[in-house]
C-alpha positions in Angstrom: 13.6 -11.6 69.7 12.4 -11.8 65.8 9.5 -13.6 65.2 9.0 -13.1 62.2 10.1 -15.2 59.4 11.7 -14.6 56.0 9.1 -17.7 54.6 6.2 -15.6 55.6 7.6 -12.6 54.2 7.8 -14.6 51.2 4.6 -16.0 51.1 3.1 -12.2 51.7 5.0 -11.5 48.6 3.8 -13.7 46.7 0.4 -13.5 47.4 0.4 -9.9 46.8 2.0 -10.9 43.2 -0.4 -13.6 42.1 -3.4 -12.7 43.8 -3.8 -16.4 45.3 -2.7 -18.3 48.1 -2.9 -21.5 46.1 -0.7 -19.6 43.2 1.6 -18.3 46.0 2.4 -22.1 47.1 2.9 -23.6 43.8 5.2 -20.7 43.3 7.3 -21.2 46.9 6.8 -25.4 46.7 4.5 -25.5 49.3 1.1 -26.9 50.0 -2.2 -24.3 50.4 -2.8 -25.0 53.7 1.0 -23.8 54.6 0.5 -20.8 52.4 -2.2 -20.3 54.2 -1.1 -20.9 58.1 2.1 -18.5 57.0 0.1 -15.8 56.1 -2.1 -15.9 59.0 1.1 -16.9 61.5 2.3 -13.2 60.3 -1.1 -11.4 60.3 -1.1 -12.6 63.8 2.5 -11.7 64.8 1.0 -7.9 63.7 -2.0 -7.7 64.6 -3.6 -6.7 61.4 -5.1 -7.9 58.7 -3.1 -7.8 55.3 -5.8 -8.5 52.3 -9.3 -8.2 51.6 -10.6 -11.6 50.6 -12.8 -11.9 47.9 -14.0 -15.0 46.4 -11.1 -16.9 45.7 -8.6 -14.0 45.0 -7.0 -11.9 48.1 -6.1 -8.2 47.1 -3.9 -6.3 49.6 -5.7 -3.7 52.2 -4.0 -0.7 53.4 -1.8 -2.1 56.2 -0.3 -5.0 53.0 0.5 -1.7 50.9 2.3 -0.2 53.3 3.8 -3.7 53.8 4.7 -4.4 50.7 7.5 -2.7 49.9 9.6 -3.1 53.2 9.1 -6.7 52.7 10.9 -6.9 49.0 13.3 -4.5 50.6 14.1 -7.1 53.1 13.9 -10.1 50.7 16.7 -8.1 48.0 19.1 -7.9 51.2 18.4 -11.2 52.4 19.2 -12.4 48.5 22.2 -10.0 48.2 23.3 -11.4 51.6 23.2 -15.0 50.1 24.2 -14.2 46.6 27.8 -13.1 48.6 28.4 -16.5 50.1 26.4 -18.9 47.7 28.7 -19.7 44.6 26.8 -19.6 41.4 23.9 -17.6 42.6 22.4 -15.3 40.3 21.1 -11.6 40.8 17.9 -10.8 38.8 16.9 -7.0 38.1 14.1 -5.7 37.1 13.8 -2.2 34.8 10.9 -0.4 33.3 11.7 2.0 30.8 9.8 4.3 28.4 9.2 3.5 25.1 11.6 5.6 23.3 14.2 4.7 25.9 13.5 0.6 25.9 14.3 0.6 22.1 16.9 3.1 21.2 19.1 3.3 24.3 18.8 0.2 26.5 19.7 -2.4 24.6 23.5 -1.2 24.1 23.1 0.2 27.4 22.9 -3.2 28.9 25.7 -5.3 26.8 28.7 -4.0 28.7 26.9 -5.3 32.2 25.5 -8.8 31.1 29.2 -9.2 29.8 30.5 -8.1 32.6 28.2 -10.1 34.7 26.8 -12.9 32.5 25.0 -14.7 36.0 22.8 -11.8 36.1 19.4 -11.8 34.5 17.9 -8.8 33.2 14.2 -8.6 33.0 12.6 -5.5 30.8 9.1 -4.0 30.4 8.9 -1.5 28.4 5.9 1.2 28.4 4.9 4.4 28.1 6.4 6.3 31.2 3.1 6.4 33.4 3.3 2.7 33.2 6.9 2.3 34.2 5.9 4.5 37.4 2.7 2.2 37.8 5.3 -0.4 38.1 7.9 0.8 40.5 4.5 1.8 42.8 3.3 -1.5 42.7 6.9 -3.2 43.4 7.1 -5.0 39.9 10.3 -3.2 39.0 14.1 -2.7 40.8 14.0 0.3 38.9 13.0 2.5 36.2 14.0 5.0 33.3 11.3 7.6 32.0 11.1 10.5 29.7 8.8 13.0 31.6 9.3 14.9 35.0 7.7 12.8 37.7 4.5 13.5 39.7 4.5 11.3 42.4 5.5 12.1 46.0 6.4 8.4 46.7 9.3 7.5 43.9 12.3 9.2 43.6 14.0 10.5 40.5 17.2 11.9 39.1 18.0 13.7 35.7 19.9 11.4 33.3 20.3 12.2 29.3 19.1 15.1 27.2 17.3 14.1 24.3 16.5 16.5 21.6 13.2 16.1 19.8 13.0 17.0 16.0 9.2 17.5 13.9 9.5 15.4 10.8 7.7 14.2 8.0 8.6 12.0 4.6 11.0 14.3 2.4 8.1 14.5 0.2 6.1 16.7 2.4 5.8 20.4 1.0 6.7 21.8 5.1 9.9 19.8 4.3 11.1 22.3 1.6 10.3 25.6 2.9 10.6 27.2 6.6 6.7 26.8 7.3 5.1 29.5 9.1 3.5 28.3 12.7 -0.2 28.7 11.2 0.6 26.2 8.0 2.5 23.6 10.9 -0.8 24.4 13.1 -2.9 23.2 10.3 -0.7 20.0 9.2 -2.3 16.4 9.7 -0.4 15.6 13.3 0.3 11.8 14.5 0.5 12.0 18.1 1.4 9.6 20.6 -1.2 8.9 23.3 -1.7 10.3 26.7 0.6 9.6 29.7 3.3 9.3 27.1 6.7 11.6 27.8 6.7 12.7 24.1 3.0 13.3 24.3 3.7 15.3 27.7 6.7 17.9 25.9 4.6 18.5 22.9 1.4 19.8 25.1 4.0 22.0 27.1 6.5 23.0 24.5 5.0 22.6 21.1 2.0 23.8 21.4 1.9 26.8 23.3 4.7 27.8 20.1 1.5 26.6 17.9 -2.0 27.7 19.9 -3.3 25.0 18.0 -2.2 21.5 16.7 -4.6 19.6 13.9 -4.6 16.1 15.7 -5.8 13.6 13.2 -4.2 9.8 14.7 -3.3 9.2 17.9 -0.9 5.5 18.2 0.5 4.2 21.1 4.1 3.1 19.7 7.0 5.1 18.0 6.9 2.3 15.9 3.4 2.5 14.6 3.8 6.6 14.1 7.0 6.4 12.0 4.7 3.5 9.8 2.1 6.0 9.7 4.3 9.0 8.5 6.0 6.8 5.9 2.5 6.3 4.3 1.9 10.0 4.1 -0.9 10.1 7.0 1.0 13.1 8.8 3.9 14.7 10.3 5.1 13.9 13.6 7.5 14.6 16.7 9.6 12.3 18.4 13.3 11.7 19.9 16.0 12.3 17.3 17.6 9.0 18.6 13.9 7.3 17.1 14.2 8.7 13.6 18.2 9.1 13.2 18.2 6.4 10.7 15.3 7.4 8.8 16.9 11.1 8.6 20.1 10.0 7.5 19.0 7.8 4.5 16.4 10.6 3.5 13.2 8.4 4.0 12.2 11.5 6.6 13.2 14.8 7.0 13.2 17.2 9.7 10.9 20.1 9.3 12.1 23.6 10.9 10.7 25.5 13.8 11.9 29.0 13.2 13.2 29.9 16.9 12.3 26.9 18.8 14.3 24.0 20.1 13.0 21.1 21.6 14.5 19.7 24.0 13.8 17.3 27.3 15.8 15.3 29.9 15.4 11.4 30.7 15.3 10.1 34.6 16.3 7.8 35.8 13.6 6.8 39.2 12.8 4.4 41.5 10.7 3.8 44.6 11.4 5.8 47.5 11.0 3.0 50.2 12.8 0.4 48.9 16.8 0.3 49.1 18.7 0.0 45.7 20.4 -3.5 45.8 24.1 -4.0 44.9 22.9 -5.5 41.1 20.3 -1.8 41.2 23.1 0.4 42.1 25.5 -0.9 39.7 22.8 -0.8 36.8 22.7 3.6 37.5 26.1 3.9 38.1 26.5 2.3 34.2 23.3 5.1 33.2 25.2 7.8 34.5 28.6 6.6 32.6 26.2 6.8 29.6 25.7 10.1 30.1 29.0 11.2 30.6 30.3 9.3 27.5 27.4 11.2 25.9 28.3 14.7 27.4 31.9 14.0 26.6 31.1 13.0 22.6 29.2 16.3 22.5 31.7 18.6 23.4 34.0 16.9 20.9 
């Protein structure tokens, strides 16, 4: 016989979230003290205890993360379950993706689906990919879209687009002119994005081994903020064609050639490796692998 109950499962859940039983029951409608005899009614039913208290906060222990993401596997089915029979109830999904990702390809990405299902709400973080794994680790996203090779056991991933990346500068740059050797692009003013970022991560493996050296004088944490800096005249930079296209085709940048190298990198598309995808989940890749064969398809035209 099953013992335990979807209501503690939810109240684990929502500890682990807020970091407060008291939080937790505001959250769920219910009172502290039934926050609190749910979580112990389910610490009992397993024998173990599921946070380390400390002061007024609770933070999960080993045997909660290990918990953790069975439970919000459980809860998406038991939602999916009633979003099939309850008229009018909505699906909410939750997607991390990487900076360059987040602002060049998911917002058209996402049209097609909330027209084609306006009762589901999208929710969006966008961060530099070790974030968006941070996130799908800790169970605060469905499921995630990066742009670096993964390296962590625990989620899964599969390849998605290729992106190309281009060096640029403004067209006023002297490298911009001429076919600059790889000592006068070693010695350029670089603008860099910062650690733990996927453009960050194929420059250290691709463009500088071409280089031996890269003269790294600003280091931003946005796309946005580097393509500022380069239109001031601070530096040159790399990033995702898709980034700069409309700055290349009005002239404001231009690319700058690397005799004999092509850059080039693959987005993924990942998510945790304990948790099952969710009807709303599923449908959300199938549309990111459409993408890419619309993509695929325009190439070859």
């Amino acid at each position: 016989m099953l013992r335990i109950t979807l209501r503690e499962l939810e109240v684990f859940a929502a500890i682990s979230r807020t970091g407060r039983i008291t939080s937790a029951g505001d959250e769920l409608g219910l009172s502290q003290s039934a926050s609190s005899n749910a979580i112990a009614e389910l610490e009992r039913r397993l024998g173990v205890t599921l946070f380390d208290r400390i002061g007024r906060r609770v933070q999960l222990n080993e045997h909660g993360r290990y918990l953790l993401p069975r439970v919000l596997d459980l809860l998406q089915q038991a939602g999916d379950l009633e979003q099939s029979y309850v008229a009018g109830s909505p699906c909410q999904l939750r997607i991390a993706a990487s900076l360059t990702i987040g602002n060049c390809v998911l917002p058209a990405l996402l049209a097609p689906l909330m027209q084609e299902n306006a009762s589901c709400r999208h929710e969006v973080v966008i961060g530099n990919s070790r974030r968006v794994m941070a996130l799908l680790l800790d169970c605060e996203a469905d499921i995630g879209l990066i742009e670096a090779p993964l390296t962590d056991g625990r989620l899964v991933s599969e390849l998605w687009l290729r992106d190309e990346m281009v060096v640029f500068s403004r067209l006023d740059n002297p490298l911009c002119s001429t076919q600059p050797d790889r000592e006068a692009l070693a010695k350029a003013s670089w603008i860099l994005r910062e650690k733990g970022s996927g453009v960050r991560q194929i420059l250290e493996s691709t463009l500088l081994p071409y280089l031996g050296d890269m003269n790294v004088k600003l280091e931003l944490g946005s796309g946005e903020a580097i393509r500022e800096a380069v239109r001031l005249g601070m530096g040159i930079a790399c990033a995702s064609r898709r980034a700069v296209q409309r700055e290349l085709k009005s002239g404001e940048f231009a690319a700058i050639a690397l005799p004999g190298l092509r850059i080039e990198r693959r987005f993924y598309i990942v998510w945790h490796a304990e948790r099952r995808l969710t009807a709303g989940v599923e449908r959300f890749r199938t549309a990111c692998h459409e993408w890419m064969a619309r993509e695929e398809a325009s190439a070859l035209a």
